[in-house]
LOSEMI-850569 format. One line per 4 residues: number of its first residue (from 1); their letters; for each residue y negated, x negated, z negated of C-alpha. Coordinates in steps of 0.2 Angstrom, whole numbers, plus 2048, in hexadecimal, padded with zeros to 3 digits. Example, Ala and Ser with C-alpha at 12.3 -4.5 7.8 and 13.67 -1.06 7.14 Angstrom:
2
1> as> 816,7C2,7D9 ~ 805,7BC,7DC
//
This chain:
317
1> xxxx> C76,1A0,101 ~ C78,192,0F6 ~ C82,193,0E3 ~ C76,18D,0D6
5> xxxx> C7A,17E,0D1 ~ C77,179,0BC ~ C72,16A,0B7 ~ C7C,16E,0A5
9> xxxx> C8B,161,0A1 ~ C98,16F,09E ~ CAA,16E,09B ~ CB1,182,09D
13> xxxx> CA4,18E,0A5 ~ CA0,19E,09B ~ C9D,1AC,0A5 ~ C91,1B8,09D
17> xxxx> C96,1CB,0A0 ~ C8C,1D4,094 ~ C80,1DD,0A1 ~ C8D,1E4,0AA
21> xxxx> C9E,1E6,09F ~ C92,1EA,090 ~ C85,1F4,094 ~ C91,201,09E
25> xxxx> C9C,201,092 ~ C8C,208,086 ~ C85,21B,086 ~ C73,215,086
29> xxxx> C6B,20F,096 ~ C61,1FE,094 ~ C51,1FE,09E ~ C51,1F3,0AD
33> xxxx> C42,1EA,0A6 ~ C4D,1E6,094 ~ C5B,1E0,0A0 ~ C50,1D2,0AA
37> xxxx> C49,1CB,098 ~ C5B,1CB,090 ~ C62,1C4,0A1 ~ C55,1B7,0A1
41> xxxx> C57,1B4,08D ~ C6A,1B2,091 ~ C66,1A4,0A1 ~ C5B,19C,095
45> xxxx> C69,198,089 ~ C73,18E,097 ~ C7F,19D,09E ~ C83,197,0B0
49> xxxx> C89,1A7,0B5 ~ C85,1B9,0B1 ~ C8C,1C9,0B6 ~ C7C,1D4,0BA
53> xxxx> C82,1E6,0BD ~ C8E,1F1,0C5 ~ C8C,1FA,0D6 ~ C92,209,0D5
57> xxxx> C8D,21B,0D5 ~ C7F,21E,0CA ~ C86,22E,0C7 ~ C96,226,0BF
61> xxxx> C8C,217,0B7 ~ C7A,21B,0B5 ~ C78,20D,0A9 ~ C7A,203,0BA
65> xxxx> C6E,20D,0C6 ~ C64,1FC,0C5 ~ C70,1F1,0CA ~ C67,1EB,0DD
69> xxxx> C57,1E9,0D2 ~ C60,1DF,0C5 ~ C67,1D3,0CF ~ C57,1D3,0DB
73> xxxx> C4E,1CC,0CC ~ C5E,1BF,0C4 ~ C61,1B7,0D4 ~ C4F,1AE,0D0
77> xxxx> C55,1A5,0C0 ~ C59,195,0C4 ~ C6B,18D,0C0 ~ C74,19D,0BF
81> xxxx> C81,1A6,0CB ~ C7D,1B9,0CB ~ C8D,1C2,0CA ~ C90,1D6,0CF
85> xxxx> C9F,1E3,0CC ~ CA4,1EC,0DB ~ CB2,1FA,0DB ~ CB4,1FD,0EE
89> xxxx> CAC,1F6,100 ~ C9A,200,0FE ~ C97,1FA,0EB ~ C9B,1E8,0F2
93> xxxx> C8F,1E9,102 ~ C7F,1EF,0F7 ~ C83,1E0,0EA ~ C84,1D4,0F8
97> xxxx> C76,1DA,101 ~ C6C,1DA,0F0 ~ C72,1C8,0EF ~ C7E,1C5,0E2
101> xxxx> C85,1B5,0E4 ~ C97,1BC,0DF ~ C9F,1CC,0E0 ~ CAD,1D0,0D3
105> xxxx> CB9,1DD,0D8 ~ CC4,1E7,0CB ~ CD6,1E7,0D0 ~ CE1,1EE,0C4
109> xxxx> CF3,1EB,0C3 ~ CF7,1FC,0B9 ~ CF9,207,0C7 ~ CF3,216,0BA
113> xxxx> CE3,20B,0B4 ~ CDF,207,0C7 ~ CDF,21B,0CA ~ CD3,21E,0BB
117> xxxx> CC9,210,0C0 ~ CC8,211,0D1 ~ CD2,21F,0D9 ~ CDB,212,0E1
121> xxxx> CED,20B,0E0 ~ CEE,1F6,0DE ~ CF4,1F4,0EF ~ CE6,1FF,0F7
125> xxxx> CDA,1F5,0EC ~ CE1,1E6,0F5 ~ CDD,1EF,105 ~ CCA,1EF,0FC
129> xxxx> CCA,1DC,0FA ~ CCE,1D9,10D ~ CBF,1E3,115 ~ CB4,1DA,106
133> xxxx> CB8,1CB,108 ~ CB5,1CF,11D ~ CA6,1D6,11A ~ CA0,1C8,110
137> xxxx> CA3,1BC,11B ~ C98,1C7,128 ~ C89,1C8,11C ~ C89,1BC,10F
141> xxxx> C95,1AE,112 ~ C92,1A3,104 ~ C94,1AF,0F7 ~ CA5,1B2,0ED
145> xxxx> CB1,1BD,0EA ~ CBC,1BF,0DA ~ CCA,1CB,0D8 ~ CCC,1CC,0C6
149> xxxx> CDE,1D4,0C2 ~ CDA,1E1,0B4 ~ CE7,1E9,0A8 ~ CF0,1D7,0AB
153> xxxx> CF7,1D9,098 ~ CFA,1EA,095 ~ CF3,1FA,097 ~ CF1,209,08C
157> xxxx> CF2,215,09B ~ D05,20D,0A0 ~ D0A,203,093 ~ D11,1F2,097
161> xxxx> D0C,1E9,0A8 ~ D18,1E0,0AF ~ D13,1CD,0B2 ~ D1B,1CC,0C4
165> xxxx> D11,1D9,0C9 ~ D02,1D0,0C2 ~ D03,1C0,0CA ~ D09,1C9,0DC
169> xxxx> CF8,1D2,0D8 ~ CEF,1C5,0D7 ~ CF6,1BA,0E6 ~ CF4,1CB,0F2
173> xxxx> CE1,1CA,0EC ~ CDE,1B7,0F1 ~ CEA,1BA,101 ~ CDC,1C9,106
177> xxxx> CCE,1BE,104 ~ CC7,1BD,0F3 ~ CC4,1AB,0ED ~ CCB,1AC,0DC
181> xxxx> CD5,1B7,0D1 ~ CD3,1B7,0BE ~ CDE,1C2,0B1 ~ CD5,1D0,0A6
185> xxxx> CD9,1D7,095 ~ CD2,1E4,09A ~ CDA,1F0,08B ~ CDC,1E2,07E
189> xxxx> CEE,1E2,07B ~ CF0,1CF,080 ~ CF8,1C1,075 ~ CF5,1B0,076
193> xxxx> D07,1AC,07D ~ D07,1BA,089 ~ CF6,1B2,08F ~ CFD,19F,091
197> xxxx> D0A,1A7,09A ~ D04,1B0,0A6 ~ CF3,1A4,0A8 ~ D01,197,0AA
201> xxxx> D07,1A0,0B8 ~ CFA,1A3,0C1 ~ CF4,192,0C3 ~ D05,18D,0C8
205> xxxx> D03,19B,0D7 ~ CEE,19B,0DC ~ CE9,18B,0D8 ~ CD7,189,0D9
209> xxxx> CD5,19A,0DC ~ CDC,1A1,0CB ~ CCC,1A8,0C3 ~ CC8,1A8,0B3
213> xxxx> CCD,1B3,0A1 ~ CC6,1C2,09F ~ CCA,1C6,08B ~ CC6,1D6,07E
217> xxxx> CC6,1D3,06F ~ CCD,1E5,067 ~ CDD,1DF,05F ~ CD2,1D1,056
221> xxxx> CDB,1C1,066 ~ CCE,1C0,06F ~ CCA,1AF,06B ~ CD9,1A9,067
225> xxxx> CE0,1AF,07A ~ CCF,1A7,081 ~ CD8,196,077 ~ CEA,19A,07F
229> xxxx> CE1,199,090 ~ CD6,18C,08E ~ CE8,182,08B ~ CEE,189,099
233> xxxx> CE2,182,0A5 ~ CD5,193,0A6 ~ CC2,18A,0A7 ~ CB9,19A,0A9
237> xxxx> CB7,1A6,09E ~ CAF,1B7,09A ~ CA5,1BD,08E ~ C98,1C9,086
241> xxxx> C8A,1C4,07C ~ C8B,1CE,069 ~ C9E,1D4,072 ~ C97,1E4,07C
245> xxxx> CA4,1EA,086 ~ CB4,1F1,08C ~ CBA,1FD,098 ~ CB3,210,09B
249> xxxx> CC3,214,0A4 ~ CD1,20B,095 ~ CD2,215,087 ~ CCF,208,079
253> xxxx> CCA,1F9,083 ~ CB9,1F4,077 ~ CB5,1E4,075 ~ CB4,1D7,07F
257> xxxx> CB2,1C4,078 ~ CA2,1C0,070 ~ C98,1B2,07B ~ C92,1AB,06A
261> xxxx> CA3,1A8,063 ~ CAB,1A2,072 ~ C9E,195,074 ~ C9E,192,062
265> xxxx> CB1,190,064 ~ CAF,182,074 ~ CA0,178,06C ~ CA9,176,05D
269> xxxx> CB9,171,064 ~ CAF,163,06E ~ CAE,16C,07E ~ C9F,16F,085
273> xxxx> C99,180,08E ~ C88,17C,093 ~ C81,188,088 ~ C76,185,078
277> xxxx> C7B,18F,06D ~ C6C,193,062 ~ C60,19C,072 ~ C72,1A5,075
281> xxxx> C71,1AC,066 ~ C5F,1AE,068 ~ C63,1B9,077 ~ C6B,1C9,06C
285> xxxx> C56,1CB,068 ~ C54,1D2,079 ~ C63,1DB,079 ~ C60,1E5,068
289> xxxx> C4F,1E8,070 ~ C56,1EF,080 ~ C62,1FA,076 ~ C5C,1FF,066
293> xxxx> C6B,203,058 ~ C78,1FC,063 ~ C85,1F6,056 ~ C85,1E0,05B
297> xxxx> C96,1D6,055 ~ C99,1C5,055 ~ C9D,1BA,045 ~ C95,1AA,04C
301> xxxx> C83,1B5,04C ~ C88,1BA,03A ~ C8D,1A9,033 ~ C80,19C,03A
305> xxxx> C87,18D,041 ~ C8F,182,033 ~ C83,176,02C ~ C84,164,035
309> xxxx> C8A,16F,047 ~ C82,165,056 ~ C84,16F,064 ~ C8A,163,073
313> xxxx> C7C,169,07E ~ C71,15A,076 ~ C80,14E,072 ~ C81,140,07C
317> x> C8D,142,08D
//
């Protein structure tokens, strides 16, 4: 299996995340045919990667009962890298076998979040990424594997994380096999300095296999932490269209960055994302139609683009 490959010029790759970190984290259920137009809309705008759904138990998770379908129909649309959650060794088999070109596995750092999440300790997640990561290399070599190190700044469940435990976290996860490691927010109690830290950090440790910054946006940093790792070296970044999002399992994690502003934020700056802007914004039509009365943020949507705003996508390279 081969990664799509984009013909967009892009500078930082957004990582679109909506139809799995949002629509879990929402009481309605989308229908799966409301997710393949919205996915398509969202492909359409320039995302190069997007997170289709989570395979878990659809007894935990029903608005992800879809999930082998979903991906089954994404993996069509050209230029994109079709991303899957997967808690544990069986949730990661039916995404591979479905044919998600990357598997993102939640490890958290909070040993009390990792049991409410998972019912699994960090390290015994760590034990996870190993039999993934040799399975995949059995079934579906070319696909990837990221651990992304959740409740890396804080946790509402334990408090503070501390950032040794972090990093070891991280280096544990590429050392069983995973590809990259990327730090979440996962309960939005980051600050910008605490993320150029600790992004700083792990670069310095992983290399090419630090992963990219996963942000919420519920203290009102989300951005401005997306900006403090941008600085810090971080070219990937997550993000939900209209901020769906957060975390069933951390009390008070809503939120998660808003693709529109983020984009908004890089274009403007001079750095390009691949993305034109105006279908992205074009894309929360299909959403609001697959979840009537859902409640869409973002200030970009909200604004319009300030008069005289090219987006780089038709600038010149």
């Amino acid at each position: 299996m081969q990664l799509p490959m984009s013909s967009h010029r892009f500078d930082v790759l957004i990582s679109e995340v909506g139809p799995r970190d949002g629509l879990q984290s929402v009481a309605s259920t989308m229908s799966t045919a409301h997710k393949h137009a919205w996915i398509a809309a969202l492909a359409h705008a320039g995302l190069q990667e997007i997170e289709v759904g989570s395979f878990v138990s659809p007894k935990l998770l029903p608005q992800m009962a879809d999930a082998a379908e979903v991906v089954a129909q994404a993996i069509t649309l050209p230029g994109v890298t079709v991303m899957a959650l997967a808690p544990n060794l069986r949730g990661a088999e039916a995404a591979l076998r479905a044919g998600a070109h990357k598997v993102t596995l939640p490890v958290s750092a909070s040993p009390a979040h990792s049991m409410a999440n998972v019912r699994k300790t960090p390290m015994q997640m760590v034990d996870e990424v190993r039999a993934i990561a040799a399975l995949r290399d059995e079934i579906a070599p070319q696909a990837l594997i990221e651990a992304g190190i959740s409740t890396a700044f804080g946790c509402t469940l334990q408090g503070l994380v501390p950032e040794d435990e972090v990093i070891a976290l991280a280096l544990a996860c590429v050392a069983a096999g995973a590809d990259e490691s990327g730090l979440s927010d996962t309960t939005g109690m980051a600050n910008p300095a605490q993320v150029r830290r600790l992004f700083t950090r792990l670069r310095a440790e992983l290399g090419e296999h630090a992963g990219a910054a996963h942000m919420h946006n519920t203290r009102g940093l989300g951005l401005a932490n997306c900006l403090a790792a941008y600085e810090a070296g971080v070219r990937t970044f997550d993000a939900s269209l209209a901020g769906l999002g957060g975390c069933p399992y951390a009390p008070g994690a809503s939120g998660n960055v808003v693709t529109e502003d983020l984009v908004f934020m890089f274009e403007a700056m001079g750095i390009r994302t691949g993305v034109d802007i105006e279908r992205l914004i074009a894309a929360r039509q299909p959403l609001a139609a697959g979840l009537p009365g859902e409640e869409l943020h973002g200030m970009t949507p909200l604004a319009g683009l300030p008069k005289g705003f090219v987006p780089l996508i038709y600038a010149p390279a």
